[in-house]
PQR file of N, CA, C, O and H, with PARSE charges and radii, in Angstrom:
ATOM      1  N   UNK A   1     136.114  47.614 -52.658 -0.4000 1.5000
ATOM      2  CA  UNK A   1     134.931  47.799 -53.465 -0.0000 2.0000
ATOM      3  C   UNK A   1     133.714  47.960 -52.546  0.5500 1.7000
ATOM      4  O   UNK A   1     133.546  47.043 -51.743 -0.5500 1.4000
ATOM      5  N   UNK A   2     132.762  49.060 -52.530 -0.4000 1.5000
ATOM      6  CA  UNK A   2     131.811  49.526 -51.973 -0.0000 2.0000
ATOM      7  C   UNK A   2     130.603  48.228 -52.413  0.5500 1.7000
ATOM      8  O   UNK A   2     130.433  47.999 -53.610 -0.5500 1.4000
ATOM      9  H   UNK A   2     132.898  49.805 -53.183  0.4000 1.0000
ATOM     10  N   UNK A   3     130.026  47.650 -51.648 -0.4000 1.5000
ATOM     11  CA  UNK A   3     128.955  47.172 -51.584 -0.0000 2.0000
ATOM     12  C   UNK A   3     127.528  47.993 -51.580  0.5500 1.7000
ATOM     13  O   UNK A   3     127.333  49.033 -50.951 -0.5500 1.4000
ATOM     14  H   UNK A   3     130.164  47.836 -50.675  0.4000 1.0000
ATOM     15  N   UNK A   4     126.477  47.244 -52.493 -0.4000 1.5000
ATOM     16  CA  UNK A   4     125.488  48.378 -52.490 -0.0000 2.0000
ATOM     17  C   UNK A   4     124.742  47.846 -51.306  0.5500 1.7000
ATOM     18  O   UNK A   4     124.961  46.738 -50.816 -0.5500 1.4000
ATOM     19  H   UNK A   4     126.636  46.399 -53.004  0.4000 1.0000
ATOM     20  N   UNK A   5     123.984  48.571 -50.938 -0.4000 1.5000
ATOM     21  CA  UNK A   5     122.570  48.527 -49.821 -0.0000 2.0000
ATOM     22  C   UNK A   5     121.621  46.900 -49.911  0.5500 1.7000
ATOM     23  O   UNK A   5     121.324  46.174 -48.963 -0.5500 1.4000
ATOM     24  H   UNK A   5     123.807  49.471 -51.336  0.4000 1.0000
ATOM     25  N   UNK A   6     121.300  46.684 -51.467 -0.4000 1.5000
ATOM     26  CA  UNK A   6     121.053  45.417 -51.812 -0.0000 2.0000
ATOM     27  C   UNK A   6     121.549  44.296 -51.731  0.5500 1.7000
ATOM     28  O   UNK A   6     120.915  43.250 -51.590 -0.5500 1.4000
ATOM     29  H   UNK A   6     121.541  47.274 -52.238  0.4000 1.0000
ATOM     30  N   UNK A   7     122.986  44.438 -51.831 -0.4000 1.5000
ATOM     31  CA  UNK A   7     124.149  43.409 -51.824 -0.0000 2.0000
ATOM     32  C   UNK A   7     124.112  43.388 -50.182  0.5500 1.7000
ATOM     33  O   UNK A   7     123.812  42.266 -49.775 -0.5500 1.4000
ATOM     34  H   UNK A   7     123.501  45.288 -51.946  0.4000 1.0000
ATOM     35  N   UNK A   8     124.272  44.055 -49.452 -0.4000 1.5000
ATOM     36  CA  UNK A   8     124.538  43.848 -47.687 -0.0000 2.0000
ATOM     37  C   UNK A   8     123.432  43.076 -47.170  0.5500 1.7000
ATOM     38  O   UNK A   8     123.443  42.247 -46.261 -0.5500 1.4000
ATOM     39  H   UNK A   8     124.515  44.967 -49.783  0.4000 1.0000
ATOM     40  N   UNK A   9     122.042  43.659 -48.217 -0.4000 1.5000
ATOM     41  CA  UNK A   9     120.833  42.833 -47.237 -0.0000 2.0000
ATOM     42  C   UNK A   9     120.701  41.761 -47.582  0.5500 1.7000
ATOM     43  O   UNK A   9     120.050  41.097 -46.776 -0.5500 1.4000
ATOM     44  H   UNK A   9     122.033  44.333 -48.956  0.4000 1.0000
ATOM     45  N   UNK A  10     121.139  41.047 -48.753 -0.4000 1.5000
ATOM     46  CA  UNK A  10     121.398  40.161 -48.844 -0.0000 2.0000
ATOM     47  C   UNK A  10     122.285  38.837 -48.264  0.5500 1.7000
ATOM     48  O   UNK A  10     122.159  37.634 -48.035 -0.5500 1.4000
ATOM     49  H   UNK A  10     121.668  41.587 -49.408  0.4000 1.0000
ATOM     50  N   UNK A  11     123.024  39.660 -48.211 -0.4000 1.5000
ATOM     51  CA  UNK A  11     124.129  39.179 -47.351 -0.0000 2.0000
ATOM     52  C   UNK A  11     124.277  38.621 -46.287  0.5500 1.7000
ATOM     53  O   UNK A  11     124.690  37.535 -45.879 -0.5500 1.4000
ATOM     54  H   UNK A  11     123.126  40.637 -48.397  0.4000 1.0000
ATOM     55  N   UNK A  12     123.693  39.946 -45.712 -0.4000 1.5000
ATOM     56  CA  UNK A  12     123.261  39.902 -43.883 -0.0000 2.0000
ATOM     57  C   UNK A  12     122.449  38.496 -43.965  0.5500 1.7000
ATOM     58  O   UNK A  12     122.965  37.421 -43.660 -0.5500 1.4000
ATOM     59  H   UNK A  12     123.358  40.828 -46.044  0.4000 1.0000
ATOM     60  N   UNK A  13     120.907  38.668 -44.485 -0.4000 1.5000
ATOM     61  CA  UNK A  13     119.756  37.700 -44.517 -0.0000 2.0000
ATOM     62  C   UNK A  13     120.482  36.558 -44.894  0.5500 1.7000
ATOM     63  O   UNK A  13     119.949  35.651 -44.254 -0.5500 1.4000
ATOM     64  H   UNK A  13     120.488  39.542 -44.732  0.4000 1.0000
ATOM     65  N   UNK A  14     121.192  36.186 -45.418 -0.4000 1.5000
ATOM     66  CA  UNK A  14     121.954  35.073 -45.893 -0.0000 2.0000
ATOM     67  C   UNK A  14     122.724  34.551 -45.047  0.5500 1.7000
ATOM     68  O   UNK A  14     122.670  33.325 -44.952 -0.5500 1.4000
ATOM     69  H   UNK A  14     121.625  36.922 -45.938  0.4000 1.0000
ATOM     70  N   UNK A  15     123.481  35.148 -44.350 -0.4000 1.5000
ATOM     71  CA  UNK A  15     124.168  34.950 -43.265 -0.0000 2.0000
ATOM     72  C   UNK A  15     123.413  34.926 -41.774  0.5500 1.7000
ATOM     73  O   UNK A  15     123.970  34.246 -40.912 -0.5500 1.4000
ATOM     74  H   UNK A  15     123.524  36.144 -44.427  0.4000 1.0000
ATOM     75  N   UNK A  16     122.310  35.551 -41.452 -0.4000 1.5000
ATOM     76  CA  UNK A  16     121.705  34.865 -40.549 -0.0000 2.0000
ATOM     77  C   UNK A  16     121.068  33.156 -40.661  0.5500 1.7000
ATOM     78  O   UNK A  16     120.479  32.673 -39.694 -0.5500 1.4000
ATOM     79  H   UNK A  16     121.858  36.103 -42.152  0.4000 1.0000
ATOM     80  N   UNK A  17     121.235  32.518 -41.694 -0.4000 1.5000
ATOM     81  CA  UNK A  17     120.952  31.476 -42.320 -0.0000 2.0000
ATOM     82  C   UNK A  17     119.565  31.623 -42.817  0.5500 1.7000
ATOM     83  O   UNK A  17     118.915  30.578 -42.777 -0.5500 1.4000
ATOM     84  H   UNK A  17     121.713  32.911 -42.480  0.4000 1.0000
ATOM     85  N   UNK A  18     119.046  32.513 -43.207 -0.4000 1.5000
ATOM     86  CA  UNK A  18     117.811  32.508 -44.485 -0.0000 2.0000
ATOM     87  C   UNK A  18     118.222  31.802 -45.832  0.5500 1.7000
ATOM     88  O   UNK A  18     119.254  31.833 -46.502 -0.5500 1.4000
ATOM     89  H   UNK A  18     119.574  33.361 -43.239  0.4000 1.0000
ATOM     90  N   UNK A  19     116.602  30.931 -46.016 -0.4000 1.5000
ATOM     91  CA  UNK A  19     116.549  29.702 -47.073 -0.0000 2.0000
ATOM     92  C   UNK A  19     115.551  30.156 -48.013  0.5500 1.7000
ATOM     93  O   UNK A  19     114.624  29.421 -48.356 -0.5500 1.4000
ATOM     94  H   UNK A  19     115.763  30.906 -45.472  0.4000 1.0000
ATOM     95  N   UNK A  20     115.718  31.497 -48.505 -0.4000 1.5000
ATOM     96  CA  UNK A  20     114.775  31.591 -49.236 -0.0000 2.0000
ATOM     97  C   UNK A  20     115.471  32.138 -50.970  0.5500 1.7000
ATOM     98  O   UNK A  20     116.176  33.144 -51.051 -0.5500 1.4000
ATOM     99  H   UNK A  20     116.471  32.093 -48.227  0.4000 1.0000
ATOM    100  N   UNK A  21     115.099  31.245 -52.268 -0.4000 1.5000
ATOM    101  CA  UNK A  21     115.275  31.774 -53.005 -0.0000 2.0000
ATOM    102  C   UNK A  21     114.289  31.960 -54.344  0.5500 1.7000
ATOM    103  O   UNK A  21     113.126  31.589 -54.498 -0.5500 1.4000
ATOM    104  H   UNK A  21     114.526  30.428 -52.202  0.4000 1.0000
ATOM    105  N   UNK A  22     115.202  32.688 -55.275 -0.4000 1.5000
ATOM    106  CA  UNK A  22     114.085  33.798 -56.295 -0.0000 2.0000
ATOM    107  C   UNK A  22     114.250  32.797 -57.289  0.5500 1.7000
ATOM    108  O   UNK A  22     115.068  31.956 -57.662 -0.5500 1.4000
ATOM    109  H   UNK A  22     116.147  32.990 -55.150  0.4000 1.0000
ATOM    110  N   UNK A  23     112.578  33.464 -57.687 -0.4000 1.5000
ATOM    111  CA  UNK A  23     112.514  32.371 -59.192 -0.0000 2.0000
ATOM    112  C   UNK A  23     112.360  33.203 -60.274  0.5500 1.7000
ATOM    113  O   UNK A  23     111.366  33.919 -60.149 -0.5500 1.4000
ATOM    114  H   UNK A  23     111.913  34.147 -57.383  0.4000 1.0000
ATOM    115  N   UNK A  24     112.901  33.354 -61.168 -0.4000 1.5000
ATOM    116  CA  UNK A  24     113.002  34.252 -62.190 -0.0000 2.0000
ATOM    117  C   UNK A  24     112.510  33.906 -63.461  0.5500 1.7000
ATOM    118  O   UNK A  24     113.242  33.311 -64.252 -0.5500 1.4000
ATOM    119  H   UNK A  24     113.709  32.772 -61.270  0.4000 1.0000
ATOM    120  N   UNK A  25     111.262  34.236 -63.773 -0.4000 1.5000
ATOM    121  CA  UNK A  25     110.494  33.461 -64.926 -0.0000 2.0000
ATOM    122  C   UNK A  25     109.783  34.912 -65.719  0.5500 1.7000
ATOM    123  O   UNK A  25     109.154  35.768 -65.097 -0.5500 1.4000
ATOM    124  H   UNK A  25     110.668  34.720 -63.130  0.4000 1.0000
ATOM    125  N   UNK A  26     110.051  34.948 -67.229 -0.4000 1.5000
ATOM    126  CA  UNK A  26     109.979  35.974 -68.195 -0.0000 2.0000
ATOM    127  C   UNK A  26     110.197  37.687 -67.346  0.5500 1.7000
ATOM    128  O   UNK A  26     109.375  38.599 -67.262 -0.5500 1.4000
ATOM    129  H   UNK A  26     110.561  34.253 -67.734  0.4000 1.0000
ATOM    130  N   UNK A  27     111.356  37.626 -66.919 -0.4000 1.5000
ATOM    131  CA  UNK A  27     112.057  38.594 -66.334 -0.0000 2.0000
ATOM    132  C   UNK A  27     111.515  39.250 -65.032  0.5500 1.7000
ATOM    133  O   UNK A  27     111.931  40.303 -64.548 -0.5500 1.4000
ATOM    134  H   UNK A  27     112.024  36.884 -66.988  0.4000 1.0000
ATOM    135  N   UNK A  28     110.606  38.530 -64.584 -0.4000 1.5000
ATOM    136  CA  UNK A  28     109.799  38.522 -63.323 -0.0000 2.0000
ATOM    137  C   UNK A  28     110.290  38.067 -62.042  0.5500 1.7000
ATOM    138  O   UNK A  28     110.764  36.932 -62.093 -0.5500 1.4000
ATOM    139  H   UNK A  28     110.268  37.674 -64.977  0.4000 1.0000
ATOM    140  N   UNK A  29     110.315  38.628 -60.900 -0.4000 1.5000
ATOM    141  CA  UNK A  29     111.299  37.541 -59.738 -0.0000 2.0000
ATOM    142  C   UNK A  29     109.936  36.982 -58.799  0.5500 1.7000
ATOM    143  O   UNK A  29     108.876  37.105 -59.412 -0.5500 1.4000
ATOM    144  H   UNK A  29     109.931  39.550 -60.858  0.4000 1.0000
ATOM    145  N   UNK A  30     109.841  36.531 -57.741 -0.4000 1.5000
ATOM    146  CA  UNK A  30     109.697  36.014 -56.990 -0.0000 2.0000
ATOM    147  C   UNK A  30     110.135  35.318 -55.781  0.5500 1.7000
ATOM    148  O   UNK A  30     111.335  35.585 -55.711 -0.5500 1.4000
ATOM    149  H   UNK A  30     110.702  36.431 -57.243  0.4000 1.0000
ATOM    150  N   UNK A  31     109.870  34.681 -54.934 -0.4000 1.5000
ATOM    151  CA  UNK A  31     110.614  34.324 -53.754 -0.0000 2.0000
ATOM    152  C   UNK A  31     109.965  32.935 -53.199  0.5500 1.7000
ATOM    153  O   UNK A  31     108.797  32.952 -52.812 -0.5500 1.4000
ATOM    154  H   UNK A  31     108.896  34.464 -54.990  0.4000 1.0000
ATOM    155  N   UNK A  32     110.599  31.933 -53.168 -0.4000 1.5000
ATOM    156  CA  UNK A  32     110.200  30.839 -52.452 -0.0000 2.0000
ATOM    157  C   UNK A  32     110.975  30.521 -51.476  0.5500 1.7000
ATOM    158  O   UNK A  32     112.172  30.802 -51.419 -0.5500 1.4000
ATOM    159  H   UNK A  32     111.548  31.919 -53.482  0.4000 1.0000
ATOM    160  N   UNK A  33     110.071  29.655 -50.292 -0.4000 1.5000
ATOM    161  CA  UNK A  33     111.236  29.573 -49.282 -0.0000 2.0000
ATOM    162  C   UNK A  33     110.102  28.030 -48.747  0.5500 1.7000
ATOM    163  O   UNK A  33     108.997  28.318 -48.288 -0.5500 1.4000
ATOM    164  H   UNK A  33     109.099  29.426 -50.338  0.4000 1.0000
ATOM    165  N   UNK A  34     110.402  26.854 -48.834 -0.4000 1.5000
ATOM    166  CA  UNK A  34     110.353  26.021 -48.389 -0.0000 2.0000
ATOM    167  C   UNK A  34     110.567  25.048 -47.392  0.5500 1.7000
ATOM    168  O   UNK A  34     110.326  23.845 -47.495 -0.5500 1.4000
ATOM    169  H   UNK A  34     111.300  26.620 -49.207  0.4000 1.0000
ATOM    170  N   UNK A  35     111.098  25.727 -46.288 -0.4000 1.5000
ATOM    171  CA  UNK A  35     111.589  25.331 -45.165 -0.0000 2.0000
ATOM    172  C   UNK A  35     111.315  26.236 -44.229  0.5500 1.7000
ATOM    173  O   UNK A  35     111.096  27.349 -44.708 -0.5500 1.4000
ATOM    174  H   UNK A  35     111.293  26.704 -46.205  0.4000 1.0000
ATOM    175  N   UNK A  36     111.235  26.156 -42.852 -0.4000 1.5000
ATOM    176  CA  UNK A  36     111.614  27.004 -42.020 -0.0000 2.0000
ATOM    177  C   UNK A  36     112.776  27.299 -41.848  0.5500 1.7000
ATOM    178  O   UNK A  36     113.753  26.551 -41.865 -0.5500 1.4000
ATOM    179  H   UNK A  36     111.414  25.253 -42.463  0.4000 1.0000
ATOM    180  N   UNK A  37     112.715  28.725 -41.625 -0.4000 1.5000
ATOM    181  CA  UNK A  37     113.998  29.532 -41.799 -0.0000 2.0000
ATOM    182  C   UNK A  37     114.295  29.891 -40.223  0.5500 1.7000
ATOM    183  O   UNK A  37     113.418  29.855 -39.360 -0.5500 1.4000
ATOM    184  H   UNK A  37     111.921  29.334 -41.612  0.4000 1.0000
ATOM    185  N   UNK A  38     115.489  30.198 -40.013 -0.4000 1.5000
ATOM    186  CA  UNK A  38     115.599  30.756 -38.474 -0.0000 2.0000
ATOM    187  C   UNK A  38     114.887  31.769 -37.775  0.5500 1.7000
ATOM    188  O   UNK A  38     114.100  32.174 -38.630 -0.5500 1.4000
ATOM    189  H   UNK A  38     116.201  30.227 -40.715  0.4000 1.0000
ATOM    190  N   UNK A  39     114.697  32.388 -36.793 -0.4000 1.5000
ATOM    191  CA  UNK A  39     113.847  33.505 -36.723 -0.0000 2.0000
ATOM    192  C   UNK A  39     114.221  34.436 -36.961  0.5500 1.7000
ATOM    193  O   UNK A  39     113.391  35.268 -37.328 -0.5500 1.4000
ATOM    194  H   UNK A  39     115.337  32.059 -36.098  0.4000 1.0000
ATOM    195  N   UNK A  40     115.942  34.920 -36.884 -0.4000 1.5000
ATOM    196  CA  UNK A  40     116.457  35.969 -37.146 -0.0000 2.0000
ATOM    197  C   UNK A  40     116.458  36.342 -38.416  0.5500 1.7000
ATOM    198  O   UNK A  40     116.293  37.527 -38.703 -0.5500 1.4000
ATOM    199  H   UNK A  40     116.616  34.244 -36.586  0.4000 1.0000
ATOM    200  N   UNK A  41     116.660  35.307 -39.449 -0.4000 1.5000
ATOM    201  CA  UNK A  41     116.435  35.728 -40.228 -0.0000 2.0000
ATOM    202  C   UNK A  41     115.050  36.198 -40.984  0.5500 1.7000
ATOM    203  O   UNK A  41     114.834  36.984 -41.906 -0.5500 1.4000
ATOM    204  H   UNK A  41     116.794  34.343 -39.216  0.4000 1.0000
ATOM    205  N   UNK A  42     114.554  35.700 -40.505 -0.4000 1.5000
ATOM    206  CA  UNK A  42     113.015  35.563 -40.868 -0.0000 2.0000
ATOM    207  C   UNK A  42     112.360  37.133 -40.447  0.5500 1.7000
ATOM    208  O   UNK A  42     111.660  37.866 -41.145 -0.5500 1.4000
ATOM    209  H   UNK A  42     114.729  35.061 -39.756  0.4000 1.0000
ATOM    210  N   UNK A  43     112.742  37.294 -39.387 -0.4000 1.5000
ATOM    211  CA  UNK A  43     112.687  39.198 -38.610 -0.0000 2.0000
ATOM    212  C   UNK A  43     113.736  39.712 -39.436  0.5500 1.7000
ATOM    213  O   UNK A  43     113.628  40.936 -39.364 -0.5500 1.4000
ATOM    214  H   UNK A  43     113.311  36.699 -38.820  0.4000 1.0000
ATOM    215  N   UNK A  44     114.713  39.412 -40.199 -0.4000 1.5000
ATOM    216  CA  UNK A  44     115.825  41.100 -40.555 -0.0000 2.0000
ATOM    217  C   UNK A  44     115.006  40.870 -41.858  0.5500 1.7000
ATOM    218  O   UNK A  44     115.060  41.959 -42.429 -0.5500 1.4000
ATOM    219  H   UNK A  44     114.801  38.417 -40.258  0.4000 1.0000
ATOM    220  N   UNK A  45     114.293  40.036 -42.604 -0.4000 1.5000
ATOM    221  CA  UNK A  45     113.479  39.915 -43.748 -0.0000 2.0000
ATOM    222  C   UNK A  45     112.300  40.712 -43.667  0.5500 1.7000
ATOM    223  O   UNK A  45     111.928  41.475 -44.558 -0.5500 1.4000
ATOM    224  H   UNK A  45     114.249  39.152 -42.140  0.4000 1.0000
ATOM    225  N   UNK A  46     111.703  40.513 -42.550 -0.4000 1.5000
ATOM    226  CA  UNK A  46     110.133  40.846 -42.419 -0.0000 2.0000
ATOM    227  C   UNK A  46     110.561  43.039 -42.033  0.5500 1.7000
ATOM    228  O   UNK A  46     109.837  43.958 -42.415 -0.5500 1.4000
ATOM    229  H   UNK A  46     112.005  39.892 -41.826  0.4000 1.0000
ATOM    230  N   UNK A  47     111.871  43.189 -41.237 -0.4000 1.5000
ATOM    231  CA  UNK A  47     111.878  44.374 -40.860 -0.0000 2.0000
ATOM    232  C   UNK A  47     112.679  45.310 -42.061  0.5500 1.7000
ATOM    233  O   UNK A  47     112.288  46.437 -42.362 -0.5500 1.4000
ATOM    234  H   UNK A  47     112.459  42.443 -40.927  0.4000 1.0000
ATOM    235  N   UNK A  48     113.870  44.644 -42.694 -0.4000 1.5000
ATOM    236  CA  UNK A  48     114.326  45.215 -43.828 -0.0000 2.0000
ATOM    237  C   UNK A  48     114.190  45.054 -45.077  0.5500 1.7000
ATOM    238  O   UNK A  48     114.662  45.872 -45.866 -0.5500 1.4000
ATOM    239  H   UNK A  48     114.188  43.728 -42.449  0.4000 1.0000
ATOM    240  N   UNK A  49     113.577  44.061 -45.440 -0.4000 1.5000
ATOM    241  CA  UNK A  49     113.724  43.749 -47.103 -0.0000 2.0000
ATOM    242  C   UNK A  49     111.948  43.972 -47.115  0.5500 1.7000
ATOM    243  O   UNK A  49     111.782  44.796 -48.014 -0.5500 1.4000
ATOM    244  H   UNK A  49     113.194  43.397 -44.798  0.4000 1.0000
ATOM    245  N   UNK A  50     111.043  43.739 -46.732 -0.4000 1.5000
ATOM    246  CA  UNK A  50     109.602  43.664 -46.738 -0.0000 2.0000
ATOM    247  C   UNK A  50     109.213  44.945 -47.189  0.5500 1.7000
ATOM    248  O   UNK A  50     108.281  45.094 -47.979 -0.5500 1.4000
ATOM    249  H   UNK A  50     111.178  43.069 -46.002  0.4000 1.0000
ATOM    250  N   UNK A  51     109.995  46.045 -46.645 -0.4000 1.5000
ATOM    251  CA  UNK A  51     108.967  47.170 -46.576 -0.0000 2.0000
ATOM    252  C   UNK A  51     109.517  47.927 -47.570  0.5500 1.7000
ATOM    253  O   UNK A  51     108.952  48.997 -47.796 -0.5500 1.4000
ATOM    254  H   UNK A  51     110.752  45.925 -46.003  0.4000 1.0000
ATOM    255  N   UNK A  52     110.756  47.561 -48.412 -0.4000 1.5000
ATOM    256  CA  UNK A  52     111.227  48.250 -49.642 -0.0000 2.0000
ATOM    257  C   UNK A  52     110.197  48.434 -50.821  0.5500 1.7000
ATOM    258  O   UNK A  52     109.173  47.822 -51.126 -0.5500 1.4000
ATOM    259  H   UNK A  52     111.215  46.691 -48.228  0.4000 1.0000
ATOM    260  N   UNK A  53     110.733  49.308 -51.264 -0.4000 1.5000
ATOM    261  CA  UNK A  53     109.744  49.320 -52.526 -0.0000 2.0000
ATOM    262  C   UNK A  53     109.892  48.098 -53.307  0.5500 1.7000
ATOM    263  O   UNK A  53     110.854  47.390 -53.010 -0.5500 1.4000
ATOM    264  H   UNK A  53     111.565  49.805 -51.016  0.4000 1.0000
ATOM    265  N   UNK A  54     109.087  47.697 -54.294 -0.4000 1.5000
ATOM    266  CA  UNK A  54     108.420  46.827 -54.861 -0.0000 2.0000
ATOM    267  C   UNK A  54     110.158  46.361 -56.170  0.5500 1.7000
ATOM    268  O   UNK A  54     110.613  45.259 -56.476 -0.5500 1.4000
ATOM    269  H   UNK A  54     108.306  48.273 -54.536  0.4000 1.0000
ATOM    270  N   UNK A  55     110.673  47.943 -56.623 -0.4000 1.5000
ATOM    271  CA  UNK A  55     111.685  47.867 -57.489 -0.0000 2.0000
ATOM    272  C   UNK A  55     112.701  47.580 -56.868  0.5500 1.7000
ATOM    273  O   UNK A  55     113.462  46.812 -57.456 -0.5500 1.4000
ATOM    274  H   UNK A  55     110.303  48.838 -56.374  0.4000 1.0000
ATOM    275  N   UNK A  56     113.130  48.078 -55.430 -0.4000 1.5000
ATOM    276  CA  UNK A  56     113.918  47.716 -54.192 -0.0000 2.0000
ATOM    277  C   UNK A  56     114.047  46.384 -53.583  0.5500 1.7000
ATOM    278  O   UNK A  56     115.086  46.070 -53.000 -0.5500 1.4000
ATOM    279  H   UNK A  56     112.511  48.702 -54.952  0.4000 1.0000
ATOM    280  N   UNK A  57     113.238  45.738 -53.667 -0.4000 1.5000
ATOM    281  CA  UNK A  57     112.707  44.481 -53.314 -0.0000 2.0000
ATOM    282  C   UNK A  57     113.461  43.456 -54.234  0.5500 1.7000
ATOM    283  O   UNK A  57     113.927  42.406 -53.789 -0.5500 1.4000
ATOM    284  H   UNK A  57     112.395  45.993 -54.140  0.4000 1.0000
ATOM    285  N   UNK A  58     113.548  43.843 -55.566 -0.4000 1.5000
ATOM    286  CA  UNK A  58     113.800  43.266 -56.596 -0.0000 2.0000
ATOM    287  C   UNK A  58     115.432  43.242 -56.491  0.5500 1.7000
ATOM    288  O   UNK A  58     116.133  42.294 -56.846 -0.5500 1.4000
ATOM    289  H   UNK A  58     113.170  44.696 -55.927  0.4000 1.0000
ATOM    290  N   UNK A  59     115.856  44.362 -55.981 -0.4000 1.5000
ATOM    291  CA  UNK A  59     117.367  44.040 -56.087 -0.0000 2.0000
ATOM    292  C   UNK A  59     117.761  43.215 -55.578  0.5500 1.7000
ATOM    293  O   UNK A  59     118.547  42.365 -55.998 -0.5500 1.4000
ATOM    294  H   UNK A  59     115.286  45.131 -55.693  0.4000 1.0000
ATOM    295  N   UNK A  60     117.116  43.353 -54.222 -0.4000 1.5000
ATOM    296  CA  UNK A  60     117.887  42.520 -52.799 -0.0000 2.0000
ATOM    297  C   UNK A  60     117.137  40.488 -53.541  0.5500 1.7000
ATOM    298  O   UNK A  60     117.527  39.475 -52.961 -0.5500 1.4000
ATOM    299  H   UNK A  60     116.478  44.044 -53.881  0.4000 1.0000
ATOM    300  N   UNK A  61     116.372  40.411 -54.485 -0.4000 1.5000
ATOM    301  CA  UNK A  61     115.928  39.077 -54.356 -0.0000 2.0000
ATOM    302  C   UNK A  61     116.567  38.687 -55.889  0.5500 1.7000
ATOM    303  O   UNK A  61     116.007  37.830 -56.573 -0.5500 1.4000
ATOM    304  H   UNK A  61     116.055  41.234 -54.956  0.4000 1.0000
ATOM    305  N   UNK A  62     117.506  39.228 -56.255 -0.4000 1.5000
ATOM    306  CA  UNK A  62     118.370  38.814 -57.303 -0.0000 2.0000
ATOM    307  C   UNK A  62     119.433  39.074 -57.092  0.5500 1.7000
ATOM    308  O   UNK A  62     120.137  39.218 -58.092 -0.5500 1.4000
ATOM    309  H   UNK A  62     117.961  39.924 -55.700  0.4000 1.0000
ATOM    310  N   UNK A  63     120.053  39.253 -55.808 -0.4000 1.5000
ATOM    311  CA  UNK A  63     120.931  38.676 -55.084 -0.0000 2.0000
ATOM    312  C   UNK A  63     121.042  37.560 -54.163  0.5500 1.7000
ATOM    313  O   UNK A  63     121.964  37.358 -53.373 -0.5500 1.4000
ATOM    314  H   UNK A  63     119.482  39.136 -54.996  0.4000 1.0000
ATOM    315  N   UNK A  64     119.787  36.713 -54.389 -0.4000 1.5000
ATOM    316  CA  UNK A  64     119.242  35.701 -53.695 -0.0000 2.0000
ATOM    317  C   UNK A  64     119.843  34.530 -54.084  0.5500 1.7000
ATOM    318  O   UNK A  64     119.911  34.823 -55.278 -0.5500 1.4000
ATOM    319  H   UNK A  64     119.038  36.877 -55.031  0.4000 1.0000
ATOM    320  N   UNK A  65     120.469  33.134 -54.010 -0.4000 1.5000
ATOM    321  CA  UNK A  65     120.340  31.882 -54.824 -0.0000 2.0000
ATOM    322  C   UNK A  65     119.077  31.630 -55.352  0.5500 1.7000
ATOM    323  O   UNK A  65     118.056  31.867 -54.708 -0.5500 1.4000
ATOM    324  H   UNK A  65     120.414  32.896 -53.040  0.4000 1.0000
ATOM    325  N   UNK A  66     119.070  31.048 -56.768 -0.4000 1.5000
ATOM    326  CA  UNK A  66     118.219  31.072 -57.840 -0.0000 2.0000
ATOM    327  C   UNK A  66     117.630  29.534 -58.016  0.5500 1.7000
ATOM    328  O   UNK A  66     118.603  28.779 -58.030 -0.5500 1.4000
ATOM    329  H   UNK A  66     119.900  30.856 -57.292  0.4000 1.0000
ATOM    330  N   UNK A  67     116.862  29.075 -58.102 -0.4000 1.5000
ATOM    331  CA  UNK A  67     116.744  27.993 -58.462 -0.0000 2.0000
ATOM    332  C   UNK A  67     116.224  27.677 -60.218  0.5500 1.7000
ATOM    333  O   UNK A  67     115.913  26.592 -60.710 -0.5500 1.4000
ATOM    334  H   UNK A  67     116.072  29.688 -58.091  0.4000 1.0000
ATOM    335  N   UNK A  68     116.277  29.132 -60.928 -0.4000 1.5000
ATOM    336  CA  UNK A  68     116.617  28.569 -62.412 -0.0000 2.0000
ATOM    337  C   UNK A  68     117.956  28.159 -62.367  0.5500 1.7000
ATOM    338  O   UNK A  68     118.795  28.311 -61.478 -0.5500 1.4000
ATOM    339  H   UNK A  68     116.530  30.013 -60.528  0.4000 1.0000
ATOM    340  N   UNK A  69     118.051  27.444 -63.810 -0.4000 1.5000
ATOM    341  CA  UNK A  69     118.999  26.987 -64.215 -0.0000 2.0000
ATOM    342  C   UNK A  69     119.821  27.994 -65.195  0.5500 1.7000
ATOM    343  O   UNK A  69     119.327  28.833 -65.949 -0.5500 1.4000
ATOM    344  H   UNK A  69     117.370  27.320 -64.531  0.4000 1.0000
ATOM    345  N   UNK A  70     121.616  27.611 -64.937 -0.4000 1.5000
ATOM    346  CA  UNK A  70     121.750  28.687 -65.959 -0.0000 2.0000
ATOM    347  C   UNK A  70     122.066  28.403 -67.332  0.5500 1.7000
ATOM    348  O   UNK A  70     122.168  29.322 -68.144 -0.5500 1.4000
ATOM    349  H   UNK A  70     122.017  26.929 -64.326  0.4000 1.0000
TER
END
């Protein structure tokens, strides 16, 4: 099964150990990250997921861990 572009950057960022997750409130996302995160991850964030478009952005951060409830 082909993975999309969203799903990998996720992935990746996740697997460099990035601690950041989306908050999803009246179908809106967001991103919190409360800790310091590693640097690598913190750079494949700032160089690949940052500069996506705004709707692009959205994929890769609802592939994020959520801290709503389900």
């Amino acid at each position: 099964m082909e993975q999309t572009d969203a799903r990998r950057l996720a992935e990746e960022y996740l697997r460099l150990g990035g601690h950041r997750r989306v908050v999803i409130d009246d179908n809106q996302t967001s991103v919190r990250n409360w800790e310091p995160e590693p640097a690598a991850a913190e750079a494949f964030w700032k160089k690949n997921v940052e500069i996506l478009a705004p709707e692009r952005q959205r994929e890769v951060q609802l592939l994020l861990p959520t801290i709503n409830r389900a």
